[in-house]
VMD Tcl script that draws the C-alpha trace (Angstrom):
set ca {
  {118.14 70.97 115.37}
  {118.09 68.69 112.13}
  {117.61 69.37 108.53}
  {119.19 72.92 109.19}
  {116.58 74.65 111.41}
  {117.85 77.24 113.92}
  {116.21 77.46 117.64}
  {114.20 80.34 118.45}
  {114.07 79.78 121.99}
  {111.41 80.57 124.19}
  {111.32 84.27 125.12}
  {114.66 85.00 123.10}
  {116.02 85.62 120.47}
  {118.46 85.17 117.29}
  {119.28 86.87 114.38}
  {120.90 85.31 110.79}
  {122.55 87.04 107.68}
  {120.79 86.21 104.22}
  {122.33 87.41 100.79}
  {119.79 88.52 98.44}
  {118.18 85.21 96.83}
  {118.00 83.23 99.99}
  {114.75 82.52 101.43}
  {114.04 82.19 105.38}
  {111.56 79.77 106.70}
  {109.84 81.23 109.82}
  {108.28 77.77 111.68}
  {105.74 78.03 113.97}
  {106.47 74.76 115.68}
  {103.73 74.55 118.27}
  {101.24 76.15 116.34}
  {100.63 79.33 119.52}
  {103.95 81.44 119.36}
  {104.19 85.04 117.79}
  {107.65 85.81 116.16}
  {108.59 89.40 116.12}
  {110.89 89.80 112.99}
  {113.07 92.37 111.94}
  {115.25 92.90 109.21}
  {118.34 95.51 108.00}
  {120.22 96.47 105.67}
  {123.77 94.49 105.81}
  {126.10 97.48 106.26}
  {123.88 99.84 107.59}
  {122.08 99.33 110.08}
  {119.94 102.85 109.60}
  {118.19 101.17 106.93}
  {115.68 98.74 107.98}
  {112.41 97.30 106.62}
  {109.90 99.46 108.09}
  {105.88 98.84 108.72}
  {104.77 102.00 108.33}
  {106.52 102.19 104.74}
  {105.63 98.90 104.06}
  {101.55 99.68 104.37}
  {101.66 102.10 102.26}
  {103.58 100.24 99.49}
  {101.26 97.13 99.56}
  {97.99 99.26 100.00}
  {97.01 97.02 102.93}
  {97.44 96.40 106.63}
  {98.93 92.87 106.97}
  {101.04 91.18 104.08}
  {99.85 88.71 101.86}
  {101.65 85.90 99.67}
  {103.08 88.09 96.64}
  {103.52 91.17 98.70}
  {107.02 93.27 99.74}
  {108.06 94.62 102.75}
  {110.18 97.58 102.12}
  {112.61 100.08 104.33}
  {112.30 103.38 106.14}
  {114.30 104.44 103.01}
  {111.40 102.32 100.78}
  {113.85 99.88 99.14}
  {112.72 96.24 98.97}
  {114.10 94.36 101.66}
  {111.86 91.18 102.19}
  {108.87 89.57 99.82}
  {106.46 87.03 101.24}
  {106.55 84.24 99.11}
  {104.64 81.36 101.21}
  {102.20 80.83 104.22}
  {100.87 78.03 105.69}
  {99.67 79.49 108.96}
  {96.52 81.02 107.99}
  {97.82 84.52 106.95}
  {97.37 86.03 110.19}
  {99.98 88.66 111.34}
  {99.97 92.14 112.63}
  {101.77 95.10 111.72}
  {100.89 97.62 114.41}
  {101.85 96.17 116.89}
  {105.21 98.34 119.24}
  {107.89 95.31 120.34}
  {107.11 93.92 124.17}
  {109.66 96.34 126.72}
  {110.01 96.87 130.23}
  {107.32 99.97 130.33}
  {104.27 97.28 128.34}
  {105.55 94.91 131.14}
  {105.22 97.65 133.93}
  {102.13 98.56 132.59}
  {100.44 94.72 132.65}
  {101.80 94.77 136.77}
  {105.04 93.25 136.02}
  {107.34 94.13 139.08}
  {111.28 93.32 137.87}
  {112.69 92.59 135.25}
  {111.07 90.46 132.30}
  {112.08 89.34 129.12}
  {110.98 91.73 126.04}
  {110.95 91.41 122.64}
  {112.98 94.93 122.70}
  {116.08 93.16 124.45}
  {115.74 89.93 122.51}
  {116.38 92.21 119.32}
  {119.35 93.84 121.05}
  {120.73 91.04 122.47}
  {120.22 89.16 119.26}
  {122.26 91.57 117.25}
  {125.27 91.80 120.25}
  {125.84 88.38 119.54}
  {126.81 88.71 116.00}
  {128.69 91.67 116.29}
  {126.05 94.26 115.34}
  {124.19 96.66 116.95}
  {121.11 99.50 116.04}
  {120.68 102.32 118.11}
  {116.64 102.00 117.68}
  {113.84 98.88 118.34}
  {111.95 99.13 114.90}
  {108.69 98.54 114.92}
  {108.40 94.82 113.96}
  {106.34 92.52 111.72}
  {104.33 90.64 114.39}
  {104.39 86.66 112.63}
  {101.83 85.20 113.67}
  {100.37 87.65 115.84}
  {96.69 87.70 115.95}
  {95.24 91.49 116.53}
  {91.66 91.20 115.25}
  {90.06 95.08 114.70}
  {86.70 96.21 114.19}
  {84.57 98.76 112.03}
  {85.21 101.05 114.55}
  {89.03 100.48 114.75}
  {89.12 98.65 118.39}
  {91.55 95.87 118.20}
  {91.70 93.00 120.59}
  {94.16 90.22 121.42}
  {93.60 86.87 120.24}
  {95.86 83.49 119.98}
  {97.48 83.09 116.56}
  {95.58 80.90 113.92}
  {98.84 79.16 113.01}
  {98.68 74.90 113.08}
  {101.84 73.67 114.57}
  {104.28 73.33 112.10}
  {102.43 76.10 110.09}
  {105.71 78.59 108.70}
  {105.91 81.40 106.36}
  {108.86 82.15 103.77}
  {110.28 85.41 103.08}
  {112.57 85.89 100.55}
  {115.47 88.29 100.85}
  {115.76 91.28 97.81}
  {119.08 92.65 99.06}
  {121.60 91.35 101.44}
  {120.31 91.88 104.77}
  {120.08 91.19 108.83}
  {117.34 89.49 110.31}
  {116.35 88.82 113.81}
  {113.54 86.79 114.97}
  {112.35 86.84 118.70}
  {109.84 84.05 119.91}
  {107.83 86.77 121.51}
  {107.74 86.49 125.94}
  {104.36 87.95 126.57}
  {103.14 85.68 129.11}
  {100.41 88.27 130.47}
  {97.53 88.20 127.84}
  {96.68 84.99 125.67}
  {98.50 86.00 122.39}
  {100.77 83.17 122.83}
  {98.38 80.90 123.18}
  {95.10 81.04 125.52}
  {97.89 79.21 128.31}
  {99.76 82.55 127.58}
  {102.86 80.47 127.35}
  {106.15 81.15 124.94}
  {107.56 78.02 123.39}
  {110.35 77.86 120.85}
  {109.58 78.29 116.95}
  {112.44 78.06 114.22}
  {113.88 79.09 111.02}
  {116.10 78.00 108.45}
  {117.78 79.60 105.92}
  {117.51 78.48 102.27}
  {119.15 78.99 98.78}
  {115.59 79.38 97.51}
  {111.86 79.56 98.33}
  {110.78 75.88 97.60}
  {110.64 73.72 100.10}
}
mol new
graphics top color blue
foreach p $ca { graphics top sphere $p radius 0.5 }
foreach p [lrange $ca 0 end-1] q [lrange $ca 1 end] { graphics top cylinder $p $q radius 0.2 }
display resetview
């Protein structure tokens, strides 16, 4: 596409280097598609930016502008800088496989967020030998007092995007998220392409 953005296309995925001090612009383009995003360490792809860690170092479920996402190994890796999508996104969350597809009645094979992250990584040389769990952009999973979480379409405007700024040099992969089965893509539960581009700097 123009102006520098990068295709996430439906159901797949694609991953980019960034060198600490360049910013990422994730793009929800229609407004309805979750992004799973993951990120590693350039050279070592052990190290990579973890949710569990990341709770606990910004003392809340979900980030927030200001907030960093850190590694299993609880080095900065990623700080949200800006959001225009309405601050929704989950944390919780596994990556879409084969067995969440078996288990909705999926008979064959179906795209997953767990391949697109593999697949994503072949194609620039790199592999990881585990699916981390990812940060869920845009993903809307609503709990209640009780702790029962349901599945809702993101909140995101199309066009709405979120900017994370990388703290060390590092891998990221984005996946515009397949699930087709329940309406977290959108109440049509249907994947569209979103975008990214990769900046020197977080101002747009």
């Amino acid at each position: 596409m123009s102006d520098g953005q990068t295709t996430i296309p439906a159901r797949k995925g694609k991953a980019a280097r960034l060198v600490a001090g360049q910013s990422v612009r994730v793009i929800n383009t229609p407004g309805s598609q979750v992004v799973d995003t993951w990120a590693f360490v350039d050279g070592d792809m052990t190290e990579f930016m973890s949710m569990e860690h990341s709770r606990a170092s910004m003392n809340r479920l979900t980030p927030k502008i200001g907030d960093t996402l850190v590694t299993n190994h609880r080095r900065p890796i990623l700080t949200l800088v800006e959001d225009t999508s309405g601050e929704i996104h989950d944390t919780f969350i596994a990556a879409c496989d084969r067995w969440r597809y078996e288990g909705l009645g999926v008979e064959g094979f179906h795209d997953s967020c767990e391949n697109n992250l593999h697949t994503a990584l072949q194609e620039i040389g790199l592999s990881s030998a585990e699916t981390p769990s990812p940060l869920n952009l845009f993903m809307n999973i609503p709990w209640d007092a009780e702790g029962r979480i349901d599945w809702k379409p993101p909140v995101s405007a199309p066009g709405g995007f979120v900017v994370l700024k990388a703290l060390i040099d590092c891998v990221v992969v984005f996946s515009s998220c397949p699930q087709d089965i329940i309406p977290i893509n959108g109440i049509n539960c249907t994947p569209q392409d979103a975008h990214f581009v990769v900046t020197e700097g977080a101002a747009f």
